[in-house]
N, C-alpha and C positions, 0 to 999 in steps of 0.2 A: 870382226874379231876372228882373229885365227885358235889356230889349237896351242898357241905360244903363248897367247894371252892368256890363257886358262890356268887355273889353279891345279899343279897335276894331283892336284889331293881330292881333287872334286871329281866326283862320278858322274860321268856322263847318260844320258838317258840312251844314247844308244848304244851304248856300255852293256845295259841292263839287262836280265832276264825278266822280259813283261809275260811271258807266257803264264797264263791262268792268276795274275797278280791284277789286286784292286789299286788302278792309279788317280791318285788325286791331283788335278790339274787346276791350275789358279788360272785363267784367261781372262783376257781384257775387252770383253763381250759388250760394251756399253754404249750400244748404237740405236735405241731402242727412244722412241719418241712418240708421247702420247699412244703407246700402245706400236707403233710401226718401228718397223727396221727401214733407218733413212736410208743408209751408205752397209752396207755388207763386208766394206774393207774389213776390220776388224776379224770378223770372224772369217773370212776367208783367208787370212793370214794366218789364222791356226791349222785351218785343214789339212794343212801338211802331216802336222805335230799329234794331230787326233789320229787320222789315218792311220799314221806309223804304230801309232802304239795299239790300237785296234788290231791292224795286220799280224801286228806279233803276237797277239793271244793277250794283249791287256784288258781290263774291266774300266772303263772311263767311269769316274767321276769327277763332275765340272765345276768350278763355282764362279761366281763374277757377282757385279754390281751393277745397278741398271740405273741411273742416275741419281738422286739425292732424296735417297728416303726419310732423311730427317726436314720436318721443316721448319725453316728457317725462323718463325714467326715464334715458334711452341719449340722449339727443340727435340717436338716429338716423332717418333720414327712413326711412320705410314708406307702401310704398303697397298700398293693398289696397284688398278690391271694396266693403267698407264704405266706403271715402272716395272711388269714381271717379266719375266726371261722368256716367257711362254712363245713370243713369236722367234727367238735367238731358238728354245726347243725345235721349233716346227722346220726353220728353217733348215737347221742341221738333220735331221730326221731327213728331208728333201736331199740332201749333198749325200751326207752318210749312208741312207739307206737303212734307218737302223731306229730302233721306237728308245725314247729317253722317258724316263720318267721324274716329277717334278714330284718330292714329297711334302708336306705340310705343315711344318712346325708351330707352334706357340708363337708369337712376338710381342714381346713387353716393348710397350709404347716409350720407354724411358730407353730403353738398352737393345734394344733388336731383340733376334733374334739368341737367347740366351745358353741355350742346352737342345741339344737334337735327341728329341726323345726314341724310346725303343723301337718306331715302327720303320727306320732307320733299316733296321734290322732285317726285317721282309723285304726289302726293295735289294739290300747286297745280295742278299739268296738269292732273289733273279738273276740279280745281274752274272754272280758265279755259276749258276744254272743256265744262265744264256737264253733266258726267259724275257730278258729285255736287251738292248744294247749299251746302256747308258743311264749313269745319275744327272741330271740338273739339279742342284742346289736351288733354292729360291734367292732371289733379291739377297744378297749380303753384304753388309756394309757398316 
């Protein structure tokens, strides 16, 4: 895709002032089996896109999915340590250089995860305090 194909109404993230701004980043993290990262492609194809916005002064927050939290039998969502993002965390922590933190939400067995309660709110203040490097989302889907 060139910059012709692009929509010139669309702003580009290198466009951006990420300096001391909280960036929420959708990735496609979903390499994670029975608990292992099989193949790392994935997340090393971001590292570019994390970096960059790091390097400029951005606050990364991540989110992804970690393969099928619903199951298929019950329709009910499950989250367990076989689907968490936690080794996708640790991995990137190793590349990055940099501590993520994974906060904790509620999840109704019917709907997911429904509403990101307030303590939400302590993990941003780090992260603008520079107290950590990074949000990970848990499992979302």
């Amino acid at each position: 895709m060139t910059n012709q194909d692009i929509d010139p109404g669309l702003r580009l993230i290198q466009d951006a002032d990420l300096n001391d701004k909280v960036v929420l980043v959708r990735v496609d993290h979903n390499v994670v089996k029975n608990g292992e990262i099989r193949d790392p492609y994935r997340i090393d194809a971001t590292l570019g896109t994390l970096y960059n916005i790091v390097e400029r002064g951005g606050r990364l927050i991540l989110m992804t999915h970690v393969g099928r939290p619903r199951d298929k039998k019950t329709g009910r969502i499950k989250i367990e340590e076989s689907n968490s993002v936690q080794p996708v965390v640790e991995y990137l922590e190793r590349k990055l250089y940099t501590k993520f933190v994974i906060p904790q939400f509620p999840v109704d067995p019917e709907r997911g995860i429904r509403e990101i309660d307030t303590s939400i709110n302590l993990h941003i203040r780090d992260l603008i305090a520079h107290r950590i490097g990074g949000i990970y989302l848990p499992n979302t889907r």
